[in-house]
C-alpha positions in Angstrom: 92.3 202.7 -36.8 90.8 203.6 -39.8 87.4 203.4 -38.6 88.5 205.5 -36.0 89.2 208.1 -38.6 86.6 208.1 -40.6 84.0 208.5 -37.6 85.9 211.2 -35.9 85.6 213.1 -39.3 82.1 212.7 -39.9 81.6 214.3 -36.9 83.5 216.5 -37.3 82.0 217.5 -40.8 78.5 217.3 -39.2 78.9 219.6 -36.4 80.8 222.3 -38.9 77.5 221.5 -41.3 75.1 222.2 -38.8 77.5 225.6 -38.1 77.4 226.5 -40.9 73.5 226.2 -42.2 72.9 228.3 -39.0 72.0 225.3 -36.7 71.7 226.1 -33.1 71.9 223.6 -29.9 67.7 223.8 -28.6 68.9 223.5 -25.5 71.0 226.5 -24.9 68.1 228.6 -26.6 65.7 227.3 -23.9 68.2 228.6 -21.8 68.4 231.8 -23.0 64.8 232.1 -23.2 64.4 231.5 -19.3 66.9 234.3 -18.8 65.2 236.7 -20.7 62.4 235.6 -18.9 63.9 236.8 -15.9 63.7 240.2 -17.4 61.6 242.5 -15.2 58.4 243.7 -17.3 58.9 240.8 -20.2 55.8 239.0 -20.5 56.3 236.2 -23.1 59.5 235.3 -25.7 57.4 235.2 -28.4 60.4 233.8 -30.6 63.9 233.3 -30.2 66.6 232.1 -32.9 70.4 232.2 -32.6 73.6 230.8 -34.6 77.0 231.0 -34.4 79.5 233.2 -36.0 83.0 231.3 -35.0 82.9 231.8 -31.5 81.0 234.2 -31.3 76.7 233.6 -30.7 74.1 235.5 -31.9 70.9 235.9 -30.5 67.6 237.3 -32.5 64.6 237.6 -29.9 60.9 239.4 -29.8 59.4 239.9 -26.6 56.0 240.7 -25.4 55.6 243.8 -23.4 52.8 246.2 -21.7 51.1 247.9 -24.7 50.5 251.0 -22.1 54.3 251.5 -21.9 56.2 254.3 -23.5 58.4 253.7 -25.9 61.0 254.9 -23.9 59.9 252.3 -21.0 60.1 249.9 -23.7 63.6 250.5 -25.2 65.0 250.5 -21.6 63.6 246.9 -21.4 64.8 246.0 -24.5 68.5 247.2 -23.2 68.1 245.0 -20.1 67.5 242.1 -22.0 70.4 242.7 -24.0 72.8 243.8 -20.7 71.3 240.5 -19.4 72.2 238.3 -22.1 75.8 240.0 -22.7 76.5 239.3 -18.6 76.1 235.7 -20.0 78.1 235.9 -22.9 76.1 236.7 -26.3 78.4 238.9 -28.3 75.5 240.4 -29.9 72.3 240.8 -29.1 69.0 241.9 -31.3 65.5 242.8 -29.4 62.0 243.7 -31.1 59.9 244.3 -28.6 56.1 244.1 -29.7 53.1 245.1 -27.3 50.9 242.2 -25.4 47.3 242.4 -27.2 48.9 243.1 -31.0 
């Protein structure tokens, strides 16, 4: 029983570390990453880096977009991706969109 213990709280105190230092499960960013691939007009996720805030997740990305478009055409992109990724559950969503031959 007291093993029991002792290695439900380690992990238990491992995943609240890894929380905590900003850690985020790979395979949910991949995820994400294919969705805002599905994003009309986004060429490339050039990076991608989330973390949790209690429940909450938070999702830094910079895309790759037509260097011809206006920067109008390229901050309605940038709100699709976010509309995309709220429809999925990301409380909060921050886009930098940077053109394709920079």
């Amino acid at each position: 029983l007291g093993l029991l213990i002792v290695y439900t709280g380690f992990g238990i105190f491992k995943e609240a570390i890894f929380m905590l230092s900003d850690g985020f499960n790979e395979t949910e960013l991949e995820a994400y990453r294919n969705d805002i691939l599905e994003v009309d007009e986004v060429q490339e996720v050039k990076s991608i880096k989330g973390r949790y805030h209690g429940s909450s997740v938070f999702i830094d990305v910079t895309i790759v977009v037509d260097a011809n478009l206006s920067l109008v055409e390229a901050h309605q992109i940038c709100d699709n991706v976010e509309h995309h990724l709220h429809k999925k559950g990301i409380s909060s969503v921050y886009v930098h969109p940077e053109p394709d031959h920079l």
